[in-house]
C-alpha positions in Angstrom: 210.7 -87.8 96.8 208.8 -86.8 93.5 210.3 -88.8 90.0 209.5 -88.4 86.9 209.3 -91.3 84.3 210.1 -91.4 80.4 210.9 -94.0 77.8 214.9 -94.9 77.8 216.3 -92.6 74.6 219.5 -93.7 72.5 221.1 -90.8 74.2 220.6 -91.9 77.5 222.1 -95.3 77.9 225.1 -93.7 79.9 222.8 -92.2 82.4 221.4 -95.6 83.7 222.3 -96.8 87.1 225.7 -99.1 86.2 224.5 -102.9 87.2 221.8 -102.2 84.7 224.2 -101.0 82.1 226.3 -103.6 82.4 224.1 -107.0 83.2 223.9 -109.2 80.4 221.6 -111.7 82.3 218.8 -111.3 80.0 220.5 -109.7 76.5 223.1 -112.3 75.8 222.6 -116.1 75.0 224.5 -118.1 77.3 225.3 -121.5 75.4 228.9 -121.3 74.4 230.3 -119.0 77.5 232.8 -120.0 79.2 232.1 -121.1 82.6 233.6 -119.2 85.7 236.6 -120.8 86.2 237.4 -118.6 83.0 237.0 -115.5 84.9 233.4 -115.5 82.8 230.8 -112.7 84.4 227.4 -111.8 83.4 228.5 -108.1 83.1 229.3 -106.1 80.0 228.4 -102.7 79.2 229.7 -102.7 75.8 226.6 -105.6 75.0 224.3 -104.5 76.9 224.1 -101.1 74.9 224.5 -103.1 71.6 221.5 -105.1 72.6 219.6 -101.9 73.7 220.6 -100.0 70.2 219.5 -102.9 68.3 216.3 -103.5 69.3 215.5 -99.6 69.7 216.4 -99.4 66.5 214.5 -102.2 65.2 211.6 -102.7 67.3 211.1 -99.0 69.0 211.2 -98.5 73.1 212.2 -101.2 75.2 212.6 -99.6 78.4 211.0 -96.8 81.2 213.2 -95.1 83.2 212.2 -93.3 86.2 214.2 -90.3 87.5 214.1 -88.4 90.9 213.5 -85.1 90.1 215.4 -82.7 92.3 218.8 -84.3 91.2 218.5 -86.3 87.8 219.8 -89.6 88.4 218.1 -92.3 87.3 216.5 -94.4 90.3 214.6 -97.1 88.5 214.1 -98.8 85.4 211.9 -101.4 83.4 213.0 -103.3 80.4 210.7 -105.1 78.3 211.0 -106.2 74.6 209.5 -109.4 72.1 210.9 -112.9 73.8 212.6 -113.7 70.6 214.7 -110.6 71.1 215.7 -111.8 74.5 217.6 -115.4 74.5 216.9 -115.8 78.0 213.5 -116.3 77.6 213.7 -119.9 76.5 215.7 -121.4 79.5 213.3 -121.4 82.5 211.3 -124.4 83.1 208.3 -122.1 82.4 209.3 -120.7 78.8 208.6 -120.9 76.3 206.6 -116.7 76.5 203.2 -116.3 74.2 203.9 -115.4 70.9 201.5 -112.8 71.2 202.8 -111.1 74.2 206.0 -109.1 75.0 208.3 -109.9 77.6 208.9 -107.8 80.7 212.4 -108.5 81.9 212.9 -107.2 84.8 211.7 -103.9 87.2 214.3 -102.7 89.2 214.1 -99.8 91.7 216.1 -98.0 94.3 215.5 -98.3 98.0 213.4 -95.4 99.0 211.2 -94.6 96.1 207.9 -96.7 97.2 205.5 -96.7 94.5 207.9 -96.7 91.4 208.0 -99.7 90.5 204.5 -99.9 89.6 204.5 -96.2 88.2 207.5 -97.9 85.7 205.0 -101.4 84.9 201.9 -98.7 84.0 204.1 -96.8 82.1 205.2 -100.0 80.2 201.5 -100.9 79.7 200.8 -97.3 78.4 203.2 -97.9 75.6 202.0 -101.3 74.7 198.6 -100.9 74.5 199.3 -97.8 72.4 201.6 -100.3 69.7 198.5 -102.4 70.1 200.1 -105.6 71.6 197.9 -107.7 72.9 199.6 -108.8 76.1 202.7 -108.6 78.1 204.5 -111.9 80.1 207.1 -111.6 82.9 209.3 -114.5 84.4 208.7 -114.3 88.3 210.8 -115.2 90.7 210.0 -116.7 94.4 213.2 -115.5 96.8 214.9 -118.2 98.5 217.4 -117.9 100.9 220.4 -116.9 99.4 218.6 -117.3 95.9 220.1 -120.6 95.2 219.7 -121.1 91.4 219.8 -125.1 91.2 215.6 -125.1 89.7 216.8 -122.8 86.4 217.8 -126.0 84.8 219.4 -125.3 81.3 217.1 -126.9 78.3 220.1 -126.7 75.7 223.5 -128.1 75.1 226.2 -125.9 76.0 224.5 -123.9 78.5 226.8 -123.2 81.5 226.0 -124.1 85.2 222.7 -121.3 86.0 224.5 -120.9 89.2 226.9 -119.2 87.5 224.9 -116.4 85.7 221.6 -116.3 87.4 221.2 -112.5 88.2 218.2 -112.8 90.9 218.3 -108.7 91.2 217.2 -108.6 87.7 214.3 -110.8 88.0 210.6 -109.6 89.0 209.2 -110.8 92.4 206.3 -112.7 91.9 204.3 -111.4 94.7 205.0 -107.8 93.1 203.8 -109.3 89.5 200.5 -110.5 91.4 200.0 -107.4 93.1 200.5 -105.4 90.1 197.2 -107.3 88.1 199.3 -110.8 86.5 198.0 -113.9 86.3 199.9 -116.9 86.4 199.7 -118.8 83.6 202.3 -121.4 84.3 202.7 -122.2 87.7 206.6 -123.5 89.4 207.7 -123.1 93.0 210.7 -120.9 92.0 210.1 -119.3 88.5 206.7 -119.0 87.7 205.5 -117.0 84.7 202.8 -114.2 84.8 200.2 -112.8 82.0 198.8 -109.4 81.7 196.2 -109.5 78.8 195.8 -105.5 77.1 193.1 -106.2 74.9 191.0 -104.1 76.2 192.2 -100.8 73.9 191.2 -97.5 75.0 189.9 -98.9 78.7 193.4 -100.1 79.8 195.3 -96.9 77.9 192.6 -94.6 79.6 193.5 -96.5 83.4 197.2 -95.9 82.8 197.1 -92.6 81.7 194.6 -91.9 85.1 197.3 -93.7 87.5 200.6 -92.0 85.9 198.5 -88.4 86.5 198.6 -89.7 90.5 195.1 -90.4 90.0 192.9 -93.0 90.3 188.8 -92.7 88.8 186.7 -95.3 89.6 183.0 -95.0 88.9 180.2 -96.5 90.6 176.5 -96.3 90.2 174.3 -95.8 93.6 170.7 -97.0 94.2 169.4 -95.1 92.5 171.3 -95.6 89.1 172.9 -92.1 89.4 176.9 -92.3 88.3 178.9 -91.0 90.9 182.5 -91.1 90.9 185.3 -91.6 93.6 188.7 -90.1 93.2 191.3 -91.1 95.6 194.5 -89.0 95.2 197.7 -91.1 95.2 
């Protein structure tokens, strides 16, 4: 199955999958909500698009969406925007994010569509290194059984029991963030956070641009100094 990937538009916000439209997991700071025996939940659509407007608005594009292309529907989506846009951020035992680097939030992807998920982080990338930021930081997360959230302690007054809004779908494996070229730059057993430096200008824009065409060029040079170059079709 063939998809096609493009930056999230203003327009498009009501043709996401609907956990992404409506988690709030990242997007809404959590000191002052009730806990659950309010009948609290970490889903609203009408914030989530708020948040999304705003920092479109504000900042530019803040997420990739990838679509299947025989049918439409959205089947997998990246977000990504500066920490201090996402109040999040601050509450793992990792934070605080570089203040030179944009955070990636979360990579999410439908069963079945193998490959995407990296297609959406190079696409990311693209973008980035194109706005010349100098690096982008995700929040991993090592699956547990049952994804008990007891580790994602809260650093601030008011902040309601993580057991109650941790949203482990919306969280990036780690082994995917390794896999994908992160380094860890502060390590934990359950939420460790990953670096990927893009200061490298027109080599790491040229790369993505290479991969997203289902290509990837890699040249060597033989014995005999002669350039030779090996494309493997993806």
């Amino acid at each position: 199955m063939s998809v096609s990937i493009s930056p999230l538009r203003l327009d498009g916000f009501e043709s996401l999958p609907t956990h992404v439209r409506q988690c709030i997991f990242w997007e809404v700071d959590p000191v002052g909500i009730p806990g659950p025996d309010s009948g609290y939940v970490i889903d609203s659509e009408f914030d989530k698009e708020a948040w999304v407007s705003m920092v479109m608005l504000d900042w530019g594009k803040c997420a990739q969406v990838a679509v299947e292309s025989t049918t439409g529907r959205a089947v997998g989506t990246a977000f990504y925007a500066p920490p201090g846009r996402v109040p999040r951020a601050a509450l793992f035992p990792t934070s605080p994010v570089s203040a030179d680097a944009v955070l990636l939030t979360s990579v999410r992807v439908d069963a079945g569509f193998e490959g995407t998920a990296e297609s959406l982080v190079s696409a990311v990338v693209a973008d980035l290194v194109e706005r010349g930021v100098r690096a982008v930081e995700s929040f991993g997360i090592v699956r547990s059984s049952g994804d008990e959230p007891d580790d994602l302690a809260p650093t601030k007054p008011g902040v309601p029991d993580p057991s109650s809004t941790l949203c482990p779908g919306c969280m990036t494996d780690a082994h995917f963030l390794t896999d994908a070229g992160f380094e860890l730059v502060a390590p934990h057993h359950r939420f460790p956070r990953f670096r990927l430096e893009l200061d490298e200008g027109l080599g790491w824009k040229s790369a993505v641009e290479s991969a997203l065409a289902g290509l990837v060029v890699m040249a060597t040079i033989d014995a005999t100094g002669r350039e030779r170059t090996v494309v493997p079709v993806g």
